[in-house]
mmCIF file of the N, C-alpha and C atoms, coordinates in Angstrom:
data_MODEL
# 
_entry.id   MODEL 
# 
loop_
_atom_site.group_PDB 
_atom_site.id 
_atom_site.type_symbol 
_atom_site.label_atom_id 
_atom_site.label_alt_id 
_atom_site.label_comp_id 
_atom_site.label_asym_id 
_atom_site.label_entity_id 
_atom_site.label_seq_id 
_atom_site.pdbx_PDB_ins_code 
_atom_site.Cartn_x 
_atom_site.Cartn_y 
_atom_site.Cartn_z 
_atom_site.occupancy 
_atom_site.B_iso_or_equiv 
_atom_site.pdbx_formal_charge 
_atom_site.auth_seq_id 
_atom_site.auth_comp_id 
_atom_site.auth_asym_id 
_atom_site.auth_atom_id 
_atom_site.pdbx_PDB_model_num 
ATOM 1   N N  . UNK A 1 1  ? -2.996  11.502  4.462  1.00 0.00 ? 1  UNK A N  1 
ATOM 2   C CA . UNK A 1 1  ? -2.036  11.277  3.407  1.00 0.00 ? 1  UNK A CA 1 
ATOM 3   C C  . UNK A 1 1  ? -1.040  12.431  3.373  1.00 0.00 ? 1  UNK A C  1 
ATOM 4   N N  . UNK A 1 2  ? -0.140  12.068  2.540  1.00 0.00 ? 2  UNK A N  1 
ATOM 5   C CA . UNK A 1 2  ? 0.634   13.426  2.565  1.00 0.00 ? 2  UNK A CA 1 
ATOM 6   C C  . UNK A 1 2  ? 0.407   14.477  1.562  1.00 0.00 ? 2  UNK A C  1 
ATOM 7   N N  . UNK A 1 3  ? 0.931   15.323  1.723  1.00 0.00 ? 3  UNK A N  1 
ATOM 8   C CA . UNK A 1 3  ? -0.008  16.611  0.908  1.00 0.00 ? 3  UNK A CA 1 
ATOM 9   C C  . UNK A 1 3  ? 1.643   16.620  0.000  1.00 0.00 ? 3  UNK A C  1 
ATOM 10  N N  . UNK A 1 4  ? 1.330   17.264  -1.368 1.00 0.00 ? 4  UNK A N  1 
ATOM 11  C CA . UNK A 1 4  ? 1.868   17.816  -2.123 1.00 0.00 ? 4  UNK A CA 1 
ATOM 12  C C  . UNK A 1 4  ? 3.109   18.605  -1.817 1.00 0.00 ? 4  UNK A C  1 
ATOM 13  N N  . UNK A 1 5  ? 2.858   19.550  -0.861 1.00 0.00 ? 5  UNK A N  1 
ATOM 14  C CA . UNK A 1 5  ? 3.947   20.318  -0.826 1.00 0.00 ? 5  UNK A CA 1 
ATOM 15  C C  . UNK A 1 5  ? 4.888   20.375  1.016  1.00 0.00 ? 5  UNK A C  1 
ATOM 16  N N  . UNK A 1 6  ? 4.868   18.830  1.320  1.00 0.00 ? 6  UNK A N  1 
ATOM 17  C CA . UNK A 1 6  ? 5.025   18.776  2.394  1.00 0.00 ? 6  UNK A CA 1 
ATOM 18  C C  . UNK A 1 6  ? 6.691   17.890  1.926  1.00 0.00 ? 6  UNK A C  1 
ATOM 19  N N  . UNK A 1 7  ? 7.974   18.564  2.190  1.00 0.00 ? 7  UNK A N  1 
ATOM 20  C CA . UNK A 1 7  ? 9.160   18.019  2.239  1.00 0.00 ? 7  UNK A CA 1 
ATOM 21  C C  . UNK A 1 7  ? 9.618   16.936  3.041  1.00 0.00 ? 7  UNK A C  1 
ATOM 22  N N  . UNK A 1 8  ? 10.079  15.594  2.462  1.00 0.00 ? 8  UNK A N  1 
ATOM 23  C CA . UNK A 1 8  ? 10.286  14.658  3.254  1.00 0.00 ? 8  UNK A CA 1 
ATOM 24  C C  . UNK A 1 8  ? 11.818  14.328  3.442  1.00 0.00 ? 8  UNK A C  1 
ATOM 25  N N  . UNK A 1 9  ? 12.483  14.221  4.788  1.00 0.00 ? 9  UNK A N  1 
ATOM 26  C CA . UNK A 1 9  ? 13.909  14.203  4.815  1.00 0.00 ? 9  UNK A CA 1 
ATOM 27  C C  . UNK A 1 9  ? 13.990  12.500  4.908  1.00 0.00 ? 9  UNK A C  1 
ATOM 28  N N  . UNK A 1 10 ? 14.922  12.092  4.944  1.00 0.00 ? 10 UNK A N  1 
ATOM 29  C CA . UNK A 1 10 ? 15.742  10.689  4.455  1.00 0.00 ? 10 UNK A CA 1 
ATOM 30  C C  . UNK A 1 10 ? 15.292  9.877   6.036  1.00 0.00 ? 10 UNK A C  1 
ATOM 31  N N  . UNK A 1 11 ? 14.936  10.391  6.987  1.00 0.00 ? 11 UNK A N  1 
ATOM 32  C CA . UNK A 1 11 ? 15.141  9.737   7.989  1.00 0.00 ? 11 UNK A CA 1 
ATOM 33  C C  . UNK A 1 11 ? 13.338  10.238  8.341  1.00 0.00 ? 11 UNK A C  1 
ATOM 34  N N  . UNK A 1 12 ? 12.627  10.200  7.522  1.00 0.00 ? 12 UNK A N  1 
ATOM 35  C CA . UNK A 1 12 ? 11.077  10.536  8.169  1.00 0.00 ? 12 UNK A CA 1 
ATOM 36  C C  . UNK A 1 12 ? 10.704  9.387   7.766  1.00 0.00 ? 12 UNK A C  1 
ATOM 37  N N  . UNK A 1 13 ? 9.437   8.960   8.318  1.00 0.00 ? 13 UNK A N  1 
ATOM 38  C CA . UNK A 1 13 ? 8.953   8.034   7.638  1.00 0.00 ? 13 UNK A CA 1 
ATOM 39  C C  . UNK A 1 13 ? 8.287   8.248   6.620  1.00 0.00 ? 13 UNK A C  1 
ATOM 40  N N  . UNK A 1 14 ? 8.590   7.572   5.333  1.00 0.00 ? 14 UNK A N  1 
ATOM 41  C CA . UNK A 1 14 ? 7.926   8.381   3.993  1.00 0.00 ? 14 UNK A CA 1 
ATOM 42  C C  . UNK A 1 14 ? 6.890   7.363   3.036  1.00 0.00 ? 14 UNK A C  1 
ATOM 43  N N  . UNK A 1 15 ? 6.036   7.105   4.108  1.00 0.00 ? 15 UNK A N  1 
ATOM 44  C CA . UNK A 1 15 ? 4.672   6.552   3.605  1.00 0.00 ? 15 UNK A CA 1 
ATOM 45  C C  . UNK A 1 15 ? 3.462   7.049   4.598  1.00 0.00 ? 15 UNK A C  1 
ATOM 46  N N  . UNK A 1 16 ? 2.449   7.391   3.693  1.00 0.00 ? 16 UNK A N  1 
ATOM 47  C CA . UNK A 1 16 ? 1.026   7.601   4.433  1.00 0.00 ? 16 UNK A CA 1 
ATOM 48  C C  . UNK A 1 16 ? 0.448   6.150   4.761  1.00 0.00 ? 16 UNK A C  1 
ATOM 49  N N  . UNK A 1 17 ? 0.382   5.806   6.062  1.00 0.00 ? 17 UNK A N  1 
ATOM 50  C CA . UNK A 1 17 ? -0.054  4.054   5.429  1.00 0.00 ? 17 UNK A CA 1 
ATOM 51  C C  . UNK A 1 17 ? -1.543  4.329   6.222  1.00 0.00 ? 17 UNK A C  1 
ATOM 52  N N  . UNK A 1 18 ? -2.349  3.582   5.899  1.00 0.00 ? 18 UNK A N  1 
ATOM 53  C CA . UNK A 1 18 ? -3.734  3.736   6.682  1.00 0.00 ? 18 UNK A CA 1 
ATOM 54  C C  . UNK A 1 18 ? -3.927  1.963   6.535  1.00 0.00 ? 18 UNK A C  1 
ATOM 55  N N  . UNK A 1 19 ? -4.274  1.316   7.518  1.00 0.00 ? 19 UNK A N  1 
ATOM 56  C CA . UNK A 1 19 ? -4.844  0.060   7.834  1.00 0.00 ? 19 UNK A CA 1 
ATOM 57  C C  . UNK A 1 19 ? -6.127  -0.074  8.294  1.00 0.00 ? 19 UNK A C  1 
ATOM 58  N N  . UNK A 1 20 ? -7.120  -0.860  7.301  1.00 0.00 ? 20 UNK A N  1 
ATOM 59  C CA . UNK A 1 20 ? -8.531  -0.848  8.167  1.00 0.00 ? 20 UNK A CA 1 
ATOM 60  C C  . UNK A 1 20 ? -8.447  -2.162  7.357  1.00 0.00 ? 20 UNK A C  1 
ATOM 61  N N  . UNK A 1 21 ? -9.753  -2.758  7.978  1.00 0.00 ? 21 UNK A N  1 
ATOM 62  C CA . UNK A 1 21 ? -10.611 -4.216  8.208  1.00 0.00 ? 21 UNK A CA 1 
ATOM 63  C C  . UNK A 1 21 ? -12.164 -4.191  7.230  1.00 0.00 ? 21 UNK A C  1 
ATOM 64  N N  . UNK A 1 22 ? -12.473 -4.665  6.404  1.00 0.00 ? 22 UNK A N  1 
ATOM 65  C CA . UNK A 1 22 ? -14.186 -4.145  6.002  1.00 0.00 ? 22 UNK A CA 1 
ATOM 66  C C  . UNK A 1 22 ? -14.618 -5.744  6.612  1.00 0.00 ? 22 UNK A C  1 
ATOM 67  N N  . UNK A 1 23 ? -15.686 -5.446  6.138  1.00 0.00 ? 23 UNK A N  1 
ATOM 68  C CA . UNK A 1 23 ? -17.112 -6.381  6.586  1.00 0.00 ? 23 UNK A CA 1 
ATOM 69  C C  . UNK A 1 23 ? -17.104 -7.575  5.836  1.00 0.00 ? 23 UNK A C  1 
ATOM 70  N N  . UNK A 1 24 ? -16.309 -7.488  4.327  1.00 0.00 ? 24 UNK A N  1 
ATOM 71  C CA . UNK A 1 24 ? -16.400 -8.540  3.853  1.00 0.00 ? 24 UNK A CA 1 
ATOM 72  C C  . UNK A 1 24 ? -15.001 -9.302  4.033  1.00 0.00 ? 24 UNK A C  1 
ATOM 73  N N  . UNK A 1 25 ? -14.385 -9.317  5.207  1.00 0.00 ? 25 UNK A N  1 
ATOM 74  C CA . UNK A 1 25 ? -13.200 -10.315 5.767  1.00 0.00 ? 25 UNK A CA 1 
ATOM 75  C C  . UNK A 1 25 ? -11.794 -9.929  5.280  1.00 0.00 ? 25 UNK A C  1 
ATOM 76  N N  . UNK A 1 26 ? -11.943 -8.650  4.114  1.00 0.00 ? 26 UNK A N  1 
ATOM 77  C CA . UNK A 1 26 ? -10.420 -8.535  3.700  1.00 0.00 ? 26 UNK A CA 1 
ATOM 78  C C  . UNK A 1 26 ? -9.499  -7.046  4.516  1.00 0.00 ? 26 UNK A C  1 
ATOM 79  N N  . UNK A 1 27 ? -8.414  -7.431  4.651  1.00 0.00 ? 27 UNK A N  1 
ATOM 80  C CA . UNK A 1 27 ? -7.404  -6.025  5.616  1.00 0.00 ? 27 UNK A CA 1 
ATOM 81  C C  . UNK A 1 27 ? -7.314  -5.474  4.275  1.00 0.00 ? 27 UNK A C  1 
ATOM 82  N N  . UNK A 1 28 ? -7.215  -4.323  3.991  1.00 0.00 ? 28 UNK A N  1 
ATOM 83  C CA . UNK A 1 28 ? -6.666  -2.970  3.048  1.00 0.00 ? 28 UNK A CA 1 
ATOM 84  C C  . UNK A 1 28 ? -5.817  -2.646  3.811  1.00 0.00 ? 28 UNK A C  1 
ATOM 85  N N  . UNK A 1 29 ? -4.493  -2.009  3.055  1.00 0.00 ? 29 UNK A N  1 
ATOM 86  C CA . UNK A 1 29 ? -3.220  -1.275  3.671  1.00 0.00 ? 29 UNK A CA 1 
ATOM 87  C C  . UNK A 1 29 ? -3.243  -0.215  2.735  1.00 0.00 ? 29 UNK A C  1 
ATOM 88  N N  . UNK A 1 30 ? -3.574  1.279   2.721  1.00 0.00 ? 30 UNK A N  1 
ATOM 89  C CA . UNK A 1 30 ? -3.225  2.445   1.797  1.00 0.00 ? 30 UNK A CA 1 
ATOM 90  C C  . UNK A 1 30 ? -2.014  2.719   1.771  1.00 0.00 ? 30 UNK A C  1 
ATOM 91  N N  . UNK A 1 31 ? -1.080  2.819   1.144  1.00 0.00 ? 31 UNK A N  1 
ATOM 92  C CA . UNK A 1 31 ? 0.048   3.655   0.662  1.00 0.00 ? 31 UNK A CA 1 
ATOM 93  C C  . UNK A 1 31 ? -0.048  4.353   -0.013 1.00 0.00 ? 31 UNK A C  1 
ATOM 94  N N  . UNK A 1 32 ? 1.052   5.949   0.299  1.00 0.00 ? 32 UNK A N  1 
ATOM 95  C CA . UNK A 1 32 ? 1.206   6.714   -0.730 1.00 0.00 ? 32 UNK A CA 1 
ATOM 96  C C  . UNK A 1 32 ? 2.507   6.585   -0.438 1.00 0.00 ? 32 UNK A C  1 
ATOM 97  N N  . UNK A 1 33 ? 3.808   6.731   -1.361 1.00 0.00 ? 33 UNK A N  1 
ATOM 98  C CA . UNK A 1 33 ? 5.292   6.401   -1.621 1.00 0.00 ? 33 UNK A CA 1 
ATOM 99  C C  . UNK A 1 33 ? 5.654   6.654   -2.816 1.00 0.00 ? 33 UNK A C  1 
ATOM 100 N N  . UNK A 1 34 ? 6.809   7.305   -3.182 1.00 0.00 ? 34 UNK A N  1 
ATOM 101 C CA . UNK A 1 34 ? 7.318   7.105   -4.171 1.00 0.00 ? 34 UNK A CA 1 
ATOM 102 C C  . UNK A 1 34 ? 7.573   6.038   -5.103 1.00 0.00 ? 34 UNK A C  1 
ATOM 103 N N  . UNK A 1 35 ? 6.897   6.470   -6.487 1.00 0.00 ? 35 UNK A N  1 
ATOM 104 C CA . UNK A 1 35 ? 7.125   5.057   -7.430 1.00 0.00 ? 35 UNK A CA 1 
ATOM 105 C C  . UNK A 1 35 ? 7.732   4.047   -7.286 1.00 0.00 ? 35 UNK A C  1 
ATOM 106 N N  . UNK A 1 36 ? 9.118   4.067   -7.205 1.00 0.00 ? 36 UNK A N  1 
ATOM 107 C CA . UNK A 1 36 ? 10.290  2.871   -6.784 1.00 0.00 ? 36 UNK A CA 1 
ATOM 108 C C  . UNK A 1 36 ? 9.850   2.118   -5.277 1.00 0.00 ? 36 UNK A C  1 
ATOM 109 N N  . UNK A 1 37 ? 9.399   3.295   -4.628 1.00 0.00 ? 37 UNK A N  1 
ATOM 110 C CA . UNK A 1 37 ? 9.528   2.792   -3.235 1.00 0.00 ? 37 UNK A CA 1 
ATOM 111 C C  . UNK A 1 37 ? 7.888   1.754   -2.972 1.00 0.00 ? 37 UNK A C  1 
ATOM 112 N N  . UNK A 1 38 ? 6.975   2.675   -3.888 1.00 0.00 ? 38 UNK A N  1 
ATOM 113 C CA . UNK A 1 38 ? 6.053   1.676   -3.951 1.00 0.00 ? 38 UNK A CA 1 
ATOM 114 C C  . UNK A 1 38 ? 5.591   0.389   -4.493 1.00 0.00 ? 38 UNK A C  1 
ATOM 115 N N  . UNK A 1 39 ? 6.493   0.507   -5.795 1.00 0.00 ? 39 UNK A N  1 
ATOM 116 C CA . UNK A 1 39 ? 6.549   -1.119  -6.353 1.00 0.00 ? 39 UNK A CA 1 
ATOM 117 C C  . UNK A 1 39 ? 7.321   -1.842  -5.624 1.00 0.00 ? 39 UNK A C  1 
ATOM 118 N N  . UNK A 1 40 ? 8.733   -1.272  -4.551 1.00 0.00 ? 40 UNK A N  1 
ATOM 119 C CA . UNK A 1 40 ? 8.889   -2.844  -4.135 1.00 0.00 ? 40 UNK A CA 1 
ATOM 120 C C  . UNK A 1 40 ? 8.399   -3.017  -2.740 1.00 0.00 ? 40 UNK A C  1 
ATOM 121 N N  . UNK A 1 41 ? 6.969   -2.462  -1.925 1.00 0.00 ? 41 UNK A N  1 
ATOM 122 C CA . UNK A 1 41 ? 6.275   -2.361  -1.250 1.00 0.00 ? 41 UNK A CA 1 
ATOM 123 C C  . UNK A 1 41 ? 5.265   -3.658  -1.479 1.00 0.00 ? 41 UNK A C  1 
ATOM 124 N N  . UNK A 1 42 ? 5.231   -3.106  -3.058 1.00 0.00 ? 42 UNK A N  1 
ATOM 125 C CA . UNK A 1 42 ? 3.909   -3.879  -3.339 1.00 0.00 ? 42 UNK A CA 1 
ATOM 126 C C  . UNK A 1 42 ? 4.313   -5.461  -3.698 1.00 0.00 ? 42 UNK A C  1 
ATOM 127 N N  . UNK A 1 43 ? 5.760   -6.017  -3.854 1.00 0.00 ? 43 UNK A N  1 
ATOM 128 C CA . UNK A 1 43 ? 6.247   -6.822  -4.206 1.00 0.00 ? 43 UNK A CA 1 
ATOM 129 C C  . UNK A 1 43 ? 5.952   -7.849  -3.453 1.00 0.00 ? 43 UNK A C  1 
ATOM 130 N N  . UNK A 1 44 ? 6.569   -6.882  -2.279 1.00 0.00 ? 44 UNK A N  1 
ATOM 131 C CA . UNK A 1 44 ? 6.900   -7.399  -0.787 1.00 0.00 ? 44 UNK A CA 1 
ATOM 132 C C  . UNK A 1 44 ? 5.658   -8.098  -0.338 1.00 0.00 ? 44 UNK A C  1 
ATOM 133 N N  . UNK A 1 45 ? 5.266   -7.413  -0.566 1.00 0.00 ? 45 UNK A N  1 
ATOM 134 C CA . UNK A 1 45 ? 3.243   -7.439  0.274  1.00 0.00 ? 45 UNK A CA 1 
ATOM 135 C C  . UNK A 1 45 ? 3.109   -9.196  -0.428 1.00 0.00 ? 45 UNK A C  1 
ATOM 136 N N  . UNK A 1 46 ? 2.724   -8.894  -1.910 1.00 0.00 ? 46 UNK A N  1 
ATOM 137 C CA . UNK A 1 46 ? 2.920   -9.944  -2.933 1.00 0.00 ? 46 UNK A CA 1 
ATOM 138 C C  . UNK A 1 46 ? 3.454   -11.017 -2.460 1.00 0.00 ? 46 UNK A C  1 
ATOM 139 N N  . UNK A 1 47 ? 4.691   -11.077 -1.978 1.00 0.00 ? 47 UNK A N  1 
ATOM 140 C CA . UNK A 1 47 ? 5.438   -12.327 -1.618 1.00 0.00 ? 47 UNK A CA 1 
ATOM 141 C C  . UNK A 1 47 ? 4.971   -13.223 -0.096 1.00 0.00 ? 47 UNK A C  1 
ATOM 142 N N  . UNK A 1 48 ? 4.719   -12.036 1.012  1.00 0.00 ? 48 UNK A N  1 
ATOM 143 C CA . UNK A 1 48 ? 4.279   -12.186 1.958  1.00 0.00 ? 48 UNK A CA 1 
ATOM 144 C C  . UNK A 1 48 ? 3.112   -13.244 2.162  1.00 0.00 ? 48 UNK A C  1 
ATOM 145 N N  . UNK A 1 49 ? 1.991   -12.443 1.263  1.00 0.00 ? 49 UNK A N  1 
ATOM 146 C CA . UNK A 1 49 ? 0.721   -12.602 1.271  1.00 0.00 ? 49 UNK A CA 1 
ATOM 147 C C  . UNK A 1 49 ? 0.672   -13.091 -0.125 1.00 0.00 ? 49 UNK A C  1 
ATOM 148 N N  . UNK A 1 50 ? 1.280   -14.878 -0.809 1.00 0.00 ? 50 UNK A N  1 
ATOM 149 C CA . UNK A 1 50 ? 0.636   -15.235 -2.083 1.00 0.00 ? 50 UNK A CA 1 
ATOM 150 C C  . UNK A 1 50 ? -1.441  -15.011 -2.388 1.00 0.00 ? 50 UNK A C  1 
ATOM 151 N N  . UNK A 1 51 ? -1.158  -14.559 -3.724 1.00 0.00 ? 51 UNK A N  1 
ATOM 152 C CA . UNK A 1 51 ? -2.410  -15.102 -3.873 1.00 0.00 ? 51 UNK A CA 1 
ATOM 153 C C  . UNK A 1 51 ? -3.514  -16.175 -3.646 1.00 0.00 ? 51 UNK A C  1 
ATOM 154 N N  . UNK A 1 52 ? -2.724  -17.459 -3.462 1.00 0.00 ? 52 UNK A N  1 
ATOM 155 C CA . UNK A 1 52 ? -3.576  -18.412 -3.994 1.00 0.00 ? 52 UNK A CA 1 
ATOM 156 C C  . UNK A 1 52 ? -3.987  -18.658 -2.568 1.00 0.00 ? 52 UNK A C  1 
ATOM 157 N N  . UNK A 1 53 ? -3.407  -17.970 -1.281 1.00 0.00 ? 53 UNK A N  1 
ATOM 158 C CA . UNK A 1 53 ? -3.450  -18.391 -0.029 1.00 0.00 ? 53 UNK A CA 1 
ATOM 159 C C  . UNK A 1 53 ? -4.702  -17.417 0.233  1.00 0.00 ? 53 UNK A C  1 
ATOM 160 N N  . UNK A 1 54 ? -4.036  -15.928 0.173  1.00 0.00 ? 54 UNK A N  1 
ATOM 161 C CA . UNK A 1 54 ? -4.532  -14.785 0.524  1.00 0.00 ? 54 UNK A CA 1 
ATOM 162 C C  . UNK A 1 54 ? -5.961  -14.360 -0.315 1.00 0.00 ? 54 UNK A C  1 
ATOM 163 N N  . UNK A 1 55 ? -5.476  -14.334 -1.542 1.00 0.00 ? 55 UNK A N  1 
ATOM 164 C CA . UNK A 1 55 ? -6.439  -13.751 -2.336 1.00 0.00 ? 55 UNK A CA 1 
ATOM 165 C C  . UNK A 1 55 ? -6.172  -12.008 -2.296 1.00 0.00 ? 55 UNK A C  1 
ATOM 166 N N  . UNK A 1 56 ? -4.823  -12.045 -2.531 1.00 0.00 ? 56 UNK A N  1 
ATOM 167 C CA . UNK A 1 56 ? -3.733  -10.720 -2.166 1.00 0.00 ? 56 UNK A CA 1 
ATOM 168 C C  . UNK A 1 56 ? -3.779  -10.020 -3.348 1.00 0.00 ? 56 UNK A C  1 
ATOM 169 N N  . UNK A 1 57 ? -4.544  -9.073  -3.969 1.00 0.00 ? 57 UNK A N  1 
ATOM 170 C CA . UNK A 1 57 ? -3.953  -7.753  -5.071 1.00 0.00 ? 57 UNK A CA 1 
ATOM 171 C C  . UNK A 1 57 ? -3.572  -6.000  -4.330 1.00 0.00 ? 57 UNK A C  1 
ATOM 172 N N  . UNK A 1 58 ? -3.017  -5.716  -5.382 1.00 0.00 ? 58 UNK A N  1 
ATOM 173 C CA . UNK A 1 58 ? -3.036  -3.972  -5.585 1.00 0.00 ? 58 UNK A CA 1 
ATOM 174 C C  . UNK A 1 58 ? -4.723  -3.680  -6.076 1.00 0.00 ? 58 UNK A C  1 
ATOM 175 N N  . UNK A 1 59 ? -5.630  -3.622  -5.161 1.00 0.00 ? 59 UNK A N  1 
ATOM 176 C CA . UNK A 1 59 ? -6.881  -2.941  -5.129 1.00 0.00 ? 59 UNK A CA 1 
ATOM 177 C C  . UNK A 1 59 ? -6.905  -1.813  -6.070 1.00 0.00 ? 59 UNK A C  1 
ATOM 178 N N  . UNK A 1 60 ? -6.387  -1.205  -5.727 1.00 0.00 ? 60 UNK A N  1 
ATOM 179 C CA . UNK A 1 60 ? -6.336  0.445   -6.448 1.00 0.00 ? 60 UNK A CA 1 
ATOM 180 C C  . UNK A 1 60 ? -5.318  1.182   -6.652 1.00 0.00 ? 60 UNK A C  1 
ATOM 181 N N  . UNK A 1 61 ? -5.002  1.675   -7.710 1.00 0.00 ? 61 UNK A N  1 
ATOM 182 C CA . UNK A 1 61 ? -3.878  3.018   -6.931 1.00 0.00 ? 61 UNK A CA 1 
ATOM 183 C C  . UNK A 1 61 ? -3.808  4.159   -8.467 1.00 0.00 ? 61 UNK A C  1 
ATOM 184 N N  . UNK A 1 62 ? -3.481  5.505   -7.988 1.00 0.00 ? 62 UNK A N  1 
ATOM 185 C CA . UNK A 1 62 ? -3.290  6.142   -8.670 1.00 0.00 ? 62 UNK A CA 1 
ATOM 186 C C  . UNK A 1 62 ? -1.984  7.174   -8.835 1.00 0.00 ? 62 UNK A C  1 
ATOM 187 N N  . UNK A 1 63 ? -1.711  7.806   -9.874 1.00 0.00 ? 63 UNK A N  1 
ATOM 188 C CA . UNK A 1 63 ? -0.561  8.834   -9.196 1.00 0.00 ? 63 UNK A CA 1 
ATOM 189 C C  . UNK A 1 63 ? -1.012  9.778   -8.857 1.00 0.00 ? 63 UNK A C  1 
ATOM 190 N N  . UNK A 1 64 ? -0.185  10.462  -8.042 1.00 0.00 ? 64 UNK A N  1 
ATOM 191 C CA . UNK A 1 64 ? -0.632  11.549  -7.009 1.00 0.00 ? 64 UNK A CA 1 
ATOM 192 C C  . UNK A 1 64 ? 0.467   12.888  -7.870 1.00 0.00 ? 64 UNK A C  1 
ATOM 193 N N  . UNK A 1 65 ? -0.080  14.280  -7.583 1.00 0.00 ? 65 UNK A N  1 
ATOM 194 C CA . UNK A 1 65 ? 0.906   15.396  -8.202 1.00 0.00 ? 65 UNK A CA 1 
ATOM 195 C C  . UNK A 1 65 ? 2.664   14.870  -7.739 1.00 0.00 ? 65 UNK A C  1 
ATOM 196 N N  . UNK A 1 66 ? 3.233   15.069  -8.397 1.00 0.00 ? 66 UNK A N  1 
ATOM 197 C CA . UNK A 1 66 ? 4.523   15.252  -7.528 1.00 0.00 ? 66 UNK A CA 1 
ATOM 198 C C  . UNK A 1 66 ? 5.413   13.530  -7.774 1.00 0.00 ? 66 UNK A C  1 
ATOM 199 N N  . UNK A 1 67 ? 4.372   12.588  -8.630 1.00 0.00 ? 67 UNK A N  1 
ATOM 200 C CA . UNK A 1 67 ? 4.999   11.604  -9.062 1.00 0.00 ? 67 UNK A CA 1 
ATOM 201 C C  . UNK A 1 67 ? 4.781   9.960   -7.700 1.00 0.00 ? 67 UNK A C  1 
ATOM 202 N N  . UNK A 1 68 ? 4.720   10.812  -6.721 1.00 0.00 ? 68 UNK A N  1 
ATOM 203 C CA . UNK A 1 68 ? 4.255   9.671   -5.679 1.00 0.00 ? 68 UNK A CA 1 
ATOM 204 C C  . UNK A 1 68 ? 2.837   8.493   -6.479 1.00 0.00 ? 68 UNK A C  1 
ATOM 205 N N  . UNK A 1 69 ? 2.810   7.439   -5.906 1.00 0.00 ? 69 UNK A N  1 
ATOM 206 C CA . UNK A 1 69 ? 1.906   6.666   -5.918 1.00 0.00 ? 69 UNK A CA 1 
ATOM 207 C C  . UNK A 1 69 ? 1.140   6.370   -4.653 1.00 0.00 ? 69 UNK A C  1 
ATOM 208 N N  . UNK A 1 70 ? -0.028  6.213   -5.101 1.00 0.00 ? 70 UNK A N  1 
ATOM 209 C CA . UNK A 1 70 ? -0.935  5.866   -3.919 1.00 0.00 ? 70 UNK A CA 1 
ATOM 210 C C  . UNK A 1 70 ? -1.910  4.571   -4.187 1.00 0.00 ? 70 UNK A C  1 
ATOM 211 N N  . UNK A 1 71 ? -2.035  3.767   -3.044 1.00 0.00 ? 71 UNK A N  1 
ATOM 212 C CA . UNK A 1 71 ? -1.997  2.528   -3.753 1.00 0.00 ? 71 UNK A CA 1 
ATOM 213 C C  . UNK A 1 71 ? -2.977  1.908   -2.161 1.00 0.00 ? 71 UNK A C  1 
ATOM 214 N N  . UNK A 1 72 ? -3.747  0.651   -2.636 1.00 0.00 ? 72 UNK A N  1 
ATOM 215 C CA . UNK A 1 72 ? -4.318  -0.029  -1.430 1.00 0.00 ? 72 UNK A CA 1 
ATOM 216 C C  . UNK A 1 72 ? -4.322  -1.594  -2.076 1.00 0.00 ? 72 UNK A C  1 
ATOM 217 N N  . UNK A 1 73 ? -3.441  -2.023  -1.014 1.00 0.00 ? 73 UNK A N  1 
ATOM 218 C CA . UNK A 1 73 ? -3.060  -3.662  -1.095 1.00 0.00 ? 73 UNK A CA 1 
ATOM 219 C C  . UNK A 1 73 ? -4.286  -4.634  -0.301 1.00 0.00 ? 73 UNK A C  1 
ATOM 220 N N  . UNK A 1 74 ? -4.823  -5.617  -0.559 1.00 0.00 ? 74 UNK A N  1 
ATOM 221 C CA . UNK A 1 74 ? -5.683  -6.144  -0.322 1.00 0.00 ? 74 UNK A CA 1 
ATOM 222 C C  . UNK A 1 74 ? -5.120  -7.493  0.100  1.00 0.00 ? 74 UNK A C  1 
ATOM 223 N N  . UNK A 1 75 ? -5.937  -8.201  1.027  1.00 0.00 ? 75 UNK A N  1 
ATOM 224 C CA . UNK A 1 75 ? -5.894  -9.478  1.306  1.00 0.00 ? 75 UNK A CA 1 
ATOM 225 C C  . UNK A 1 75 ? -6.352  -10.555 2.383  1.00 0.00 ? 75 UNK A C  1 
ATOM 226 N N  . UNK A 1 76 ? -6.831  -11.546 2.563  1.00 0.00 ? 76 UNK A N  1 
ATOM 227 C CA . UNK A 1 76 ? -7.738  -11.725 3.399  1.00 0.00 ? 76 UNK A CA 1 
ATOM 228 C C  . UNK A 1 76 ? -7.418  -11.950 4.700  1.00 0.00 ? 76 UNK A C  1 
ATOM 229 N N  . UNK A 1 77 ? -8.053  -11.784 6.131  1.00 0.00 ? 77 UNK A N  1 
ATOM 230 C CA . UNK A 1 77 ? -6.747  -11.693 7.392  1.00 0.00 ? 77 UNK A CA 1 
ATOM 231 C C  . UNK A 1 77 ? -6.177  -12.870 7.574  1.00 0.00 ? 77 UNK A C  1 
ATOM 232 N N  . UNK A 1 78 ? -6.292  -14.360 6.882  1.00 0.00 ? 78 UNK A N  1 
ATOM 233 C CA . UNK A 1 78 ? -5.663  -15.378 7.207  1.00 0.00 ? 78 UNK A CA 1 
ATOM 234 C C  . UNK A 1 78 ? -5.949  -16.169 5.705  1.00 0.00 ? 78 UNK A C  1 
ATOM 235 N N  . UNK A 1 79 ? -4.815  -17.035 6.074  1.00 0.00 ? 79 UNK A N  1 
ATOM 236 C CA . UNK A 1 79 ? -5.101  -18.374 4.594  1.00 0.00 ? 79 UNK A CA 1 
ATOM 237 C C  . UNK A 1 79 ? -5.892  -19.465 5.580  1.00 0.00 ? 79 UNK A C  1 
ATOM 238 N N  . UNK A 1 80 ? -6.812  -19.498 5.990  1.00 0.00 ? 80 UNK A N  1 
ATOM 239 C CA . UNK A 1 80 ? -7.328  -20.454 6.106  1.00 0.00 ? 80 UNK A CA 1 
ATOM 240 C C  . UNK A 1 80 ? -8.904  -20.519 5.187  1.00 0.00 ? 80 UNK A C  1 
# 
């Protein structure tokens, strides 16, 4: 993830993303991003991946020092 006191310029990529798979069939995506940048992350995800297909939420997330959000989007690897 990114640490606290690590400066991000306009052209870095400015998300920690981590992707894993668990046992019980659903992908997690971690983000950490700035507030703005993470709600329309999470929108996106949202629109991508409906619920009623996916079974798609915001799992978790908290704020991090410094105002960033950190966040893990959930959803299952297919609508079938």
């Amino acid at each position: 993830m990114l640490s606290g006191g690590t400066s991000r310029g306009a052209g870095d990529v400015r998300m920690a993303r981590q992707a894993h798979s668990a046992p019980d069939g659903f992908v997690r995506e971690t983000f950490s991003l700035p507030r703005e940048e993470a709600r329309a992350r999470a929108e996106a995800f949202l629109k991508s991946y409906p619920k009623a297909a996916y079974m798609s939420e915001v799992e978790r997330w908290r704020e991090l020092p410094g105002g960033a959000i950190e966040f893990t989007l959930r959803r299952l690897r297919s609508a079938d």
